[in-house]
MMTF fields as JSON, N, C-alpha, C and O atoms, coordinates in Angstrom:
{
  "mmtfVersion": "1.0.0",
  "mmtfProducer": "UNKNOWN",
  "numBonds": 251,
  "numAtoms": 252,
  "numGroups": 63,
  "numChains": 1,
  "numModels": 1,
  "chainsPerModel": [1],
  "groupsPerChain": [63],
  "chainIdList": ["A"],
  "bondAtomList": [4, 2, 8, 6, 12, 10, 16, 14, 20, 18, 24, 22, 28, 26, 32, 30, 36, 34, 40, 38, 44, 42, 48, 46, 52, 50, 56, 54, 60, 58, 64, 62, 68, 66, 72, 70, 76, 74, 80, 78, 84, 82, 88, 86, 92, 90, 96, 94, 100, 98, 104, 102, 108, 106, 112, 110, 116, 114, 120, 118, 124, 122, 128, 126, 132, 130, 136, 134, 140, 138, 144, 142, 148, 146, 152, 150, 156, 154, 160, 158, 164, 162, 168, 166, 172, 170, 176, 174, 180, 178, 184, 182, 188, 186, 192, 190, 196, 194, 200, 198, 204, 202, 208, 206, 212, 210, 216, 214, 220, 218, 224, 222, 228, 226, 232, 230, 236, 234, 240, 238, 244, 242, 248, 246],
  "bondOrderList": [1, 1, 1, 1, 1, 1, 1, 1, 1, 1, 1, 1, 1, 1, 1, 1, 1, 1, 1, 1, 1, 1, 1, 1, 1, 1, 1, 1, 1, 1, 1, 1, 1, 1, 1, 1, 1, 1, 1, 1, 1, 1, 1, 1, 1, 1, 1, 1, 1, 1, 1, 1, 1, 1, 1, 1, 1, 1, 1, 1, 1, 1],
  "groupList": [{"groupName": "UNK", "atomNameList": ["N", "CA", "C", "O"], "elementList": ["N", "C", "C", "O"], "formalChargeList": [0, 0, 0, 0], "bondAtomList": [1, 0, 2, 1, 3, 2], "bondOrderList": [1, 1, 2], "singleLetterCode": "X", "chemCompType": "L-PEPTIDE LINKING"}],
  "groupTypeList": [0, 0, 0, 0, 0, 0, 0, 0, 0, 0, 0, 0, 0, 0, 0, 0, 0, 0, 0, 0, 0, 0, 0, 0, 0, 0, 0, 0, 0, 0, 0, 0, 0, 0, 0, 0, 0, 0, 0, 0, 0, 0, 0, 0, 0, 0, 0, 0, 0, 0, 0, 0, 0, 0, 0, 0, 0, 0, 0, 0, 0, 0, 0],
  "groupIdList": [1, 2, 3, 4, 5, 6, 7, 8, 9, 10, 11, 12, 13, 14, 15, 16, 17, 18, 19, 20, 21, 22, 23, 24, 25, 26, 27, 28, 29, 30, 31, 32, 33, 34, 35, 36, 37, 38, 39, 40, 41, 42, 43, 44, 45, 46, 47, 48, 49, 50, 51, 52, 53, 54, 55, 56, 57, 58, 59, 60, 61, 62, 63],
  "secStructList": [7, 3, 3, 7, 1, 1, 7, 7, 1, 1, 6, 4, 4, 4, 4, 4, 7, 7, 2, 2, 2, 2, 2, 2, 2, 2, 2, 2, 2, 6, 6, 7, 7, 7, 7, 7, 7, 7, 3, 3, 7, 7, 1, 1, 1, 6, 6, 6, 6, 6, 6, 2, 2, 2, 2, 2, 2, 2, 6, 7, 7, 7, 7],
  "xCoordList": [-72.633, -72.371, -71.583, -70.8, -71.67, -71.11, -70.707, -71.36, -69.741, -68.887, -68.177, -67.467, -68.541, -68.123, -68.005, -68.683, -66.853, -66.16, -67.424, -67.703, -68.064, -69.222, -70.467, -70.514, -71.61, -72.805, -73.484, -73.953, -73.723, -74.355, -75.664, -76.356, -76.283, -77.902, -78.771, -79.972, -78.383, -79.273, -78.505, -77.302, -79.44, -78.885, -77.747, -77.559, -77.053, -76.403, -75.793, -75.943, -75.294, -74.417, -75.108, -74.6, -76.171, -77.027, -76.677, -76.103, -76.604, -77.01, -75.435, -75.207, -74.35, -73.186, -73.011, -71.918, -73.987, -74.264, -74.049, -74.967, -73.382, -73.247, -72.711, -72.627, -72.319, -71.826, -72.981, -72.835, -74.27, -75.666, -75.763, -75.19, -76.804, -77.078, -76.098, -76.424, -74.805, -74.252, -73.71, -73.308, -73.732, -73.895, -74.957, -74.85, -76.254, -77.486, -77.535, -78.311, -77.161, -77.179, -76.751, -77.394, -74.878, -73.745, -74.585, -74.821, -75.098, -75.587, -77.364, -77.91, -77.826, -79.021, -78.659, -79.266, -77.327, -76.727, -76.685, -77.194, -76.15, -76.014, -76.86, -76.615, -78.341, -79.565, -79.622, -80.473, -79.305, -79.442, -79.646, -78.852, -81.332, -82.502, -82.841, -83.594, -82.65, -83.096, -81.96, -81.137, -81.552, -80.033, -80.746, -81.745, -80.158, -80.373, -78.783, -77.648, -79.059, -77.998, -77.837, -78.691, -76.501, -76.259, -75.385, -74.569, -75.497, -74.458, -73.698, -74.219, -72.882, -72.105, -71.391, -70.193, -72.577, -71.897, -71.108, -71.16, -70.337, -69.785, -68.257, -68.001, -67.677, -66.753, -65.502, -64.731, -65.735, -64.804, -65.676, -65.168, -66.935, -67.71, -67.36, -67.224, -67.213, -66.715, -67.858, -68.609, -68.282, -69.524, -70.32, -70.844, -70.284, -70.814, -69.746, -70.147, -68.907, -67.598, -68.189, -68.562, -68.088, -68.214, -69.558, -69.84, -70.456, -72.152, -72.214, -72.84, -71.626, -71.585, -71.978, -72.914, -71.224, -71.481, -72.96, -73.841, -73.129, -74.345, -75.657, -76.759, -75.679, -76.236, -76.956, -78.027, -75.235, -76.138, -76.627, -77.385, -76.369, -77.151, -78.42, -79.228, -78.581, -80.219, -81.099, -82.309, -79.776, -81.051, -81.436, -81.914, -80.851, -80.98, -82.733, -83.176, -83.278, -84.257, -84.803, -85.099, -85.167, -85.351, -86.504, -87.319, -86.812, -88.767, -88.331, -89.152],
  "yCoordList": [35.805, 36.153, 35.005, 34.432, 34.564, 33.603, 34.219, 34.99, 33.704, 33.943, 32.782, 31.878, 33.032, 31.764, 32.488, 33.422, 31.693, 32.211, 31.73, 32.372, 30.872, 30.391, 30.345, 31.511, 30.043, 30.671, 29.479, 28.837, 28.837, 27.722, 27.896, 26.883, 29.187, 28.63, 28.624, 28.468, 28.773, 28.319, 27.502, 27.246, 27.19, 26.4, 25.284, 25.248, 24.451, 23.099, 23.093, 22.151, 23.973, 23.734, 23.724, 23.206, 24.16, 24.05, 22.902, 23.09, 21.361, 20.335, 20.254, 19.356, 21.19, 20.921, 22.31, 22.69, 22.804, 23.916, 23.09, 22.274, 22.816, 22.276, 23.383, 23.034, 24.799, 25.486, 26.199, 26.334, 26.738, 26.669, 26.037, 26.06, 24.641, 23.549, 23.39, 23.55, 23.07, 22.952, 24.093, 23.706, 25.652, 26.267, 26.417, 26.414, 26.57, 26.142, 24.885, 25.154, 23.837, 22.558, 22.878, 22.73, 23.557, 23.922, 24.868, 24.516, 26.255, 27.196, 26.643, 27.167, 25.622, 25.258, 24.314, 24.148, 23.727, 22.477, 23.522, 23.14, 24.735, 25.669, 26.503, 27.437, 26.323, 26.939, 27.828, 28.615, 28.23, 29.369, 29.184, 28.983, 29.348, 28.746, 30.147, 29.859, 31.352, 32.473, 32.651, 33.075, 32.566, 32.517, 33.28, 32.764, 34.459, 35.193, 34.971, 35.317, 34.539, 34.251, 35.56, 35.761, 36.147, 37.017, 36.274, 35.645, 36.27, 35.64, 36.638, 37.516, 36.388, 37.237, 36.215, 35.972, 35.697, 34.656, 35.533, 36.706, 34.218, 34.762, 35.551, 36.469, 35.202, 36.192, 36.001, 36.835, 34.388, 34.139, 34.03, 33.85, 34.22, 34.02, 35.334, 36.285, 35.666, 36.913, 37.467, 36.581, 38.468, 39.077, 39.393, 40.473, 38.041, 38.553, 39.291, 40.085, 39.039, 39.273, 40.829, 41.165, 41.777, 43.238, 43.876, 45.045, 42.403, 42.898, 42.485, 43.069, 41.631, 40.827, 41.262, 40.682, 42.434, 42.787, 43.425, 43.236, 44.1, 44.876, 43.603, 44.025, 42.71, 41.729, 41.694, 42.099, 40.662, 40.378, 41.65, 41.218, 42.903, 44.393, 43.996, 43.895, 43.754, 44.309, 42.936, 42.785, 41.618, 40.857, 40.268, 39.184, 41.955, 41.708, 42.277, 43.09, 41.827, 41.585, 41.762, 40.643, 42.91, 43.343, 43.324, 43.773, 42.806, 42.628, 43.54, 43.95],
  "zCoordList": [-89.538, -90.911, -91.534, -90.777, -92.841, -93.329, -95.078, -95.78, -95.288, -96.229, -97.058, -96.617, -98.333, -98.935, -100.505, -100.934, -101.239, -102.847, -103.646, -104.659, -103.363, -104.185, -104.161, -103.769, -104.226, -104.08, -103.699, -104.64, -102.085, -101.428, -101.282, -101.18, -101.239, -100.569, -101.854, -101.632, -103.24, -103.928, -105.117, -105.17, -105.976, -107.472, -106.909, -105.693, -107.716, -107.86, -106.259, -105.48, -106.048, -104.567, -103.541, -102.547, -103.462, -102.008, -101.709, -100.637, -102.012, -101.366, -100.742, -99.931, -101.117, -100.292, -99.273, -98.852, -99.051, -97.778, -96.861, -96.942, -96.037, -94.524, -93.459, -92.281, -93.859, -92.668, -91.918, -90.703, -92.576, -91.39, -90.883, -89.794, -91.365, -90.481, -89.554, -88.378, -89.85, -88.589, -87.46, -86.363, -87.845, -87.363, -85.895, -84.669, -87.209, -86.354, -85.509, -84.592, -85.386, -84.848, -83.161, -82.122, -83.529, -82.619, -81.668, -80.513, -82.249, -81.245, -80.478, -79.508, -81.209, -80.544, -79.225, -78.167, -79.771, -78.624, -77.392, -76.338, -77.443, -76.105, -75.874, -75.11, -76.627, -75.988, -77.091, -76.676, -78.186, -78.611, -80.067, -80.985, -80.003, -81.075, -81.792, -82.723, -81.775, -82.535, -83.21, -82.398, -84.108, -84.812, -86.29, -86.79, -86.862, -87.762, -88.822, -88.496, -89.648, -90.477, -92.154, -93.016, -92.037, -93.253, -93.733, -93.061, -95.343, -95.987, -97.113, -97.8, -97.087, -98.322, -99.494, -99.643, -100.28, -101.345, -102.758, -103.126, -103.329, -104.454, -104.509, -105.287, -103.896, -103.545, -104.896, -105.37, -105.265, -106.043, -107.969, -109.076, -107.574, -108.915, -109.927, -109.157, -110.922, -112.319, -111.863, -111.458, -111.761, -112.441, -110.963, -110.69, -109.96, -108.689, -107.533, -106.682, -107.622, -106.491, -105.945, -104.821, -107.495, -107.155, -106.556, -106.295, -106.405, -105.862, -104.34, -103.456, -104.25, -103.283, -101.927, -101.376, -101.208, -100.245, -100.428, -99.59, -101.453, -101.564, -101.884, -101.531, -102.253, -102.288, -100.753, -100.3, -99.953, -98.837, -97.735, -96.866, -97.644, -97.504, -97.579, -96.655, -98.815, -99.637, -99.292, -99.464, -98.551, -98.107, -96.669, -96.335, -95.59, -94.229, -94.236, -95.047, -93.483, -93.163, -91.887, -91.466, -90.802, -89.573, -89.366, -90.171, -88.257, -87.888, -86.774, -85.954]
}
C-alpha cells in the first residue's frame, strides 16, 4: 500500500513517482515479481483528502 499528500500516478507529478518503481525494483531484487500495488493518493489535496480512502477501495482490483 502506498500513501502520499499528493496525487503521483497520474497528471504533472507522475514523472516524480519514484516510490513503485523502486519498490518494484527492491522486491524483484529478492525474487518477488507478483507485487499488487494500492495507493491512497491525495491526502493533502482540498476536495480529495475526504474521498481518498474510498477512492483507492473502488480501485482494488481481484482476479
Amino acid at each position: 500500500m502506498l500513501s502520499s499528500a499528493g496525487v503521483f500516478s497520474q497528471g504533472p507529478l507522475k514523472q516524480y513517482d519514484f516510490v513503485e518503481p523502486y519498490l518494484r525494483w527492491i522486491l524483484g531484487f529478492i525474487g518477488l515479481t507478483d507485487v499488487t500495488t494500492v495507493r491512497v493518493e491525495g491526502l493533502a489535496v482540498a476536495g480529495l483528502k475526504e474521498t481518498a480512502l474510498d477512492r483507492a477501495i473502488a480501485g482494488i482490483h481481484l482476479n
